[in-house]
ZADO-1210 file (C-alpha; in nm, 4 decimals, padded with zeros to 6 digits):
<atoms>
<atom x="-00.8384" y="00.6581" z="00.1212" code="UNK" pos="1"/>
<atom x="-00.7582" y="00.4093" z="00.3691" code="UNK" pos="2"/>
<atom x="-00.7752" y="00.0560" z="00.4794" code="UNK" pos="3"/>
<atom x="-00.6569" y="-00.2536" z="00.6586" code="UNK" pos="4"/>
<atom x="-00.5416" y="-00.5796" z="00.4946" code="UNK" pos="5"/>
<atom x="-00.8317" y="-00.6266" z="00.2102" code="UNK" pos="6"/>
<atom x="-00.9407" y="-00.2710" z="00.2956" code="UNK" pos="7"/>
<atom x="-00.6018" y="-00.1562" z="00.1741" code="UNK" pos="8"/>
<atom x="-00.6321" y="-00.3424" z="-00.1442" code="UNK" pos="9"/>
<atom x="-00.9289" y="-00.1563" z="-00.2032" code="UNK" pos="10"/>
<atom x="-00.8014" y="00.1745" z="-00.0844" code="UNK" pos="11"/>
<atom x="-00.5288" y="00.1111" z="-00.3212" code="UNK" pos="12"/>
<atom x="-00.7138" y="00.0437" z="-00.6055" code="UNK" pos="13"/>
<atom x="-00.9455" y="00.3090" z="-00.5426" code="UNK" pos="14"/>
<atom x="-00.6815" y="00.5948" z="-00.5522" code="UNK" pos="15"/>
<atom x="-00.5555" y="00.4119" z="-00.8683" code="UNK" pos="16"/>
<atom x="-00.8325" y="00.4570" z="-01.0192" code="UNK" pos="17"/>
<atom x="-01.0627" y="00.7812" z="-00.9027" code="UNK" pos="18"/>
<atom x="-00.7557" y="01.0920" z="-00.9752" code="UNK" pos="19"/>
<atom x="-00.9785" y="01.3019" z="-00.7184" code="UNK" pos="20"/>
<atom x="-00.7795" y="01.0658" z="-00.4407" code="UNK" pos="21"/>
<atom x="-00.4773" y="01.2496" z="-00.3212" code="UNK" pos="22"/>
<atom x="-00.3267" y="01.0263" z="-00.0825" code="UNK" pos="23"/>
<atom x="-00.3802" y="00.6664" z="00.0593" code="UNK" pos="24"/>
<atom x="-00.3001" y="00.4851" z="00.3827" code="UNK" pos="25"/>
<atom x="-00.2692" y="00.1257" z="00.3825" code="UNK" pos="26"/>
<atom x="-00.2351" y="-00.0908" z="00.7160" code="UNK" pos="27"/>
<atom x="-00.0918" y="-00.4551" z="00.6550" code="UNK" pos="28"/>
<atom x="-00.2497" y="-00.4728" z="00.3325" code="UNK" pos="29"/>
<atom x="-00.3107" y="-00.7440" z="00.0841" code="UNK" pos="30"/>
<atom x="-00.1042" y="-00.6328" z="-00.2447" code="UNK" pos="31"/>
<atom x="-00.1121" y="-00.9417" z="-00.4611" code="UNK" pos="32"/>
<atom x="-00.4558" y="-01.2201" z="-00.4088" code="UNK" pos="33"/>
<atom x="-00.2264" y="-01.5089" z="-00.4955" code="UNK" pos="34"/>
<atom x="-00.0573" y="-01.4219" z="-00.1541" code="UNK" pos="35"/>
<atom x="-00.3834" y="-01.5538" z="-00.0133" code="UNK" pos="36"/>
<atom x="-00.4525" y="-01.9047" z="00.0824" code="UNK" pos="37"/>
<atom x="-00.7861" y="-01.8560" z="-00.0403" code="UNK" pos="38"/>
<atom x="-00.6425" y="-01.7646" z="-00.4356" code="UNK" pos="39"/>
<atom x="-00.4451" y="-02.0959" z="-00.4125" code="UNK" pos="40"/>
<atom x="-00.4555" y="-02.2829" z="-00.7081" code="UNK" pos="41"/>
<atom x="-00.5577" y="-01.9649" z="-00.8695" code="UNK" pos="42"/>
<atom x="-00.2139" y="-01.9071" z="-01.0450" code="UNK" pos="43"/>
<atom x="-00.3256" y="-01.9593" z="-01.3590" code="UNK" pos="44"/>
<atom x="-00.6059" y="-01.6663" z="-01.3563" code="UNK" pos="45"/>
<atom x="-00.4960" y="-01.4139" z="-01.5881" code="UNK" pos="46"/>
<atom x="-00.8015" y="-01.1617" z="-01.3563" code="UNK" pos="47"/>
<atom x="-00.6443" y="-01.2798" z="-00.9992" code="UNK" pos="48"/>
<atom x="-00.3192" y="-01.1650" z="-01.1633" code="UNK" pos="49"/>
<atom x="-00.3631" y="-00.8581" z="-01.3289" code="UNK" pos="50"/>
<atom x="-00.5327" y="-00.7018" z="-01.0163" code="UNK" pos="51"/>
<atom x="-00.1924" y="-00.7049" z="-00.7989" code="UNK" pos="52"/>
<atom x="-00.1373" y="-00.3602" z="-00.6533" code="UNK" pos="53"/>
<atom x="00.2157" y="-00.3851" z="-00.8124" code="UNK" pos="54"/>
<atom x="00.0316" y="-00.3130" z="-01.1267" code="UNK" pos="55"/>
<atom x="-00.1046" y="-00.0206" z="-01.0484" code="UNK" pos="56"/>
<atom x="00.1768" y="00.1464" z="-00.9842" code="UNK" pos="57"/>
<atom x="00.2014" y="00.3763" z="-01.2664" code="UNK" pos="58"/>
<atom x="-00.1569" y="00.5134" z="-01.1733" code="UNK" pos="59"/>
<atom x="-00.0036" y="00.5261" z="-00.7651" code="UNK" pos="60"/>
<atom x="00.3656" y="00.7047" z="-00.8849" code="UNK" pos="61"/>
<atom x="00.1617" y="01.0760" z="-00.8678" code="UNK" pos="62"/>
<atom x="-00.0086" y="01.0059" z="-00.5366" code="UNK" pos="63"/>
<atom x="00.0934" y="01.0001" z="-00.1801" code="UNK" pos="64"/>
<atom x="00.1159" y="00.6218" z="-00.0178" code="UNK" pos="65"/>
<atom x="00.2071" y="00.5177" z="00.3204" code="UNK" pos="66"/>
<atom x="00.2029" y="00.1701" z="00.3876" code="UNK" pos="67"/>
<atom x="00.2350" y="-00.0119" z="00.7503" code="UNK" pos="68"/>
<atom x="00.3322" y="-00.3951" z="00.7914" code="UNK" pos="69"/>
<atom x="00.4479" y="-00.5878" z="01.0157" code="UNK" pos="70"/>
<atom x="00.8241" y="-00.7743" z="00.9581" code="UNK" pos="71"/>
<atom x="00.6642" y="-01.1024" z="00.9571" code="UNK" pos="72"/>
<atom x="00.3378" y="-01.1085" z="00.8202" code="UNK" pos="73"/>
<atom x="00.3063" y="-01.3927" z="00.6289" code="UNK" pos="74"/>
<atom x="-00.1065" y="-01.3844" z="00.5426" code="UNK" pos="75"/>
<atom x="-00.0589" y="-01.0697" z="00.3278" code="UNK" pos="76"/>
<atom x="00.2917" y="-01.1073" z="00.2535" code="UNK" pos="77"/>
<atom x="00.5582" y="-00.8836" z="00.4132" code="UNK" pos="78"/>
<atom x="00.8042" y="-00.8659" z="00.1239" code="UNK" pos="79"/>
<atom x="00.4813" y="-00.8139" z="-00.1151" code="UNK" pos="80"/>
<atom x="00.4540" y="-00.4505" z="00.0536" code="UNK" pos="81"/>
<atom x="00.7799" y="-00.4120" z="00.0041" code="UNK" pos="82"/>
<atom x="00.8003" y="-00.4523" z="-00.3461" code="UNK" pos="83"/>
<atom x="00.4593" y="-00.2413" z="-00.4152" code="UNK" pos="84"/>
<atom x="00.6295" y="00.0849" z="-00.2152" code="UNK" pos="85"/>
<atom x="00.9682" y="-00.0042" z="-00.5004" code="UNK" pos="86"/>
<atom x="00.7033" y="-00.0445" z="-00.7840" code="UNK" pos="87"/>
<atom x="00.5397" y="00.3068" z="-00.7303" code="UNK" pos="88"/>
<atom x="00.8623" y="00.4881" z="-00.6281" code="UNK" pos="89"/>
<atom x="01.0186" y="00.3295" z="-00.9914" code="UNK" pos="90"/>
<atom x="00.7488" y="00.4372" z="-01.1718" code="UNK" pos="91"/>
<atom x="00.7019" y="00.7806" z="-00.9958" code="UNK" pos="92"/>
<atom x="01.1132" y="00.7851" z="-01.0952" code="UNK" pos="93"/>
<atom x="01.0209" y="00.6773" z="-01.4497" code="UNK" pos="94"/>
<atom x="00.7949" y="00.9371" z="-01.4551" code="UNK" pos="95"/>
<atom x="00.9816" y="01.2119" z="-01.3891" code="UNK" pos="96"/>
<atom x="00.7648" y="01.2675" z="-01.0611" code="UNK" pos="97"/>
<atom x="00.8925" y="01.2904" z="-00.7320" code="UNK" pos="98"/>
<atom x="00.7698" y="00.9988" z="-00.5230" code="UNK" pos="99"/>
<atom x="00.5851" y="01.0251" z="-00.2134" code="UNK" pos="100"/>
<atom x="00.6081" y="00.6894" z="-00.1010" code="UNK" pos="101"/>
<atom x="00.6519" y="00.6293" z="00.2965" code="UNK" pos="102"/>
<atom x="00.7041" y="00.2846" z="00.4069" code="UNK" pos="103"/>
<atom x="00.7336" y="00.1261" z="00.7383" code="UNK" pos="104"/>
<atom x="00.8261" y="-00.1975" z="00.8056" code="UNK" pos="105"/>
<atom x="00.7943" y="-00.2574" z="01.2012" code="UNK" pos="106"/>
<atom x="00.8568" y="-00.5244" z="01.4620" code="UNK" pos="107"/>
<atom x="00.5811" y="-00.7711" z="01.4590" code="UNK" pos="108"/>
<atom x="00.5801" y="-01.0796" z="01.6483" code="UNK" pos="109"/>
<atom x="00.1605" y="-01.1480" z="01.5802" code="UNK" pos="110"/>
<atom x="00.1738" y="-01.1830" z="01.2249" code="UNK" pos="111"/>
<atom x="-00.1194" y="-01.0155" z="01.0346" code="UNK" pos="112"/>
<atom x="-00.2020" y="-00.7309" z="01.2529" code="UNK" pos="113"/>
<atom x="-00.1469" y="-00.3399" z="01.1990" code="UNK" pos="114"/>
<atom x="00.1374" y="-00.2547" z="01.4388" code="UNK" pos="115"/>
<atom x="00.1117" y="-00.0266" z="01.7264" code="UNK" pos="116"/>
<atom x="00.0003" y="00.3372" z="01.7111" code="UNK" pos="117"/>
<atom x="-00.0266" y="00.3143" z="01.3355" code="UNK" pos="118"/>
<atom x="-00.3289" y="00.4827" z="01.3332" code="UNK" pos="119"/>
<atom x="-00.1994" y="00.7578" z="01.5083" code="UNK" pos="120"/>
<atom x="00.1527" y="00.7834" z="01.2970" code="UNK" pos="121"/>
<atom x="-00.1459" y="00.7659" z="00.9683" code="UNK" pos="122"/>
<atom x="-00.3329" y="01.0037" z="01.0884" code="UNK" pos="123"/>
<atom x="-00.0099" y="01.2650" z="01.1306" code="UNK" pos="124"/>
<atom x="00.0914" y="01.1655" z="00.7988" code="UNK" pos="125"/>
<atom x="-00.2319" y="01.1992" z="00.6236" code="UNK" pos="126"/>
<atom x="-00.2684" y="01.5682" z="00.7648" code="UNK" pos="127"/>
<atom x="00.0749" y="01.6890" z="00.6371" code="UNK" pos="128"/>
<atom x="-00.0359" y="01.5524" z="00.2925" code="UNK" pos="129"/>
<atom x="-00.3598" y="01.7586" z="00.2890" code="UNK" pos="130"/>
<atom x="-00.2220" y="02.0433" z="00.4696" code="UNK" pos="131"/>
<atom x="00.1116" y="02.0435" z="00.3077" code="UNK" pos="132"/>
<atom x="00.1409" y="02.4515" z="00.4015" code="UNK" pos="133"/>
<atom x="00.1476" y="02.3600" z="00.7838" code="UNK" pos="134"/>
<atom x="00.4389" y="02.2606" z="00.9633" code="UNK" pos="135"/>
<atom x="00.4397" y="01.9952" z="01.2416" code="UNK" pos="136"/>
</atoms>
């Protein structure tokens, strides 16, 4: 599964939640909704909170994730991605699993945009974690 900003949400919450997902690429994504100006004044939600990616990190620890951001993306939250790639590595840890957690934090002067050839670097990754029997 993959996606961009909200996409990425969903493509994490999708392999969260369906086991048959393997692996899931997510490109500046939006982790936690109260990151958003458009969940402001939303803090109080008990629903807006409890569907943070960071909570679904236990269901992520057994899956492959490779997350793209910016260094200064402040609509989706740079240090938000951050902390979702610790989450599912801690749990994976917790687990007893061995985390497959690949995360890059790149030079971003725009803000909220996917950085350069990141579709290409996904795409590489992706295929080594369907075709793990292949080498590069």
């Amino acid at each position: 599964a993959c996606g961009t900003s909200r996409g990425g949400f969903l493509a994490l919450h999708f392999a969260a939640h369906d086991s048959r997902v393997r692996a899931v690429a997510a490109f500046a994504p939006v982790t936690d909704l109260l990151v958003l100006r458009e969940f402001h004044g939303a803090e109080d939600n008990a629903l807006v909170a409890s569907l943070s990616a960071s909570r679904q990190a236990d269901a992520l620890a057994d899956r492959a994730v490779w997350i793209i951001i910016g260094d200064r993306d402040d609509r989706v939250g740079t240090d938000n991605s951050i902390a979702l790639a610790r989450s599912i590595t801690t749990s994976a840890l917790r687990q007893d699993l061995s985390p497959n957690v690949e995360l890059h934090v790149l030079p971003e002067p725009k803000g909220h945009t996917t950085p350069r050839n990141a579709a290409a670097d996904a795409a590489v990754w992706l295929h080594r974690q369907l075709n793990p029997e292949e080498e590069d």
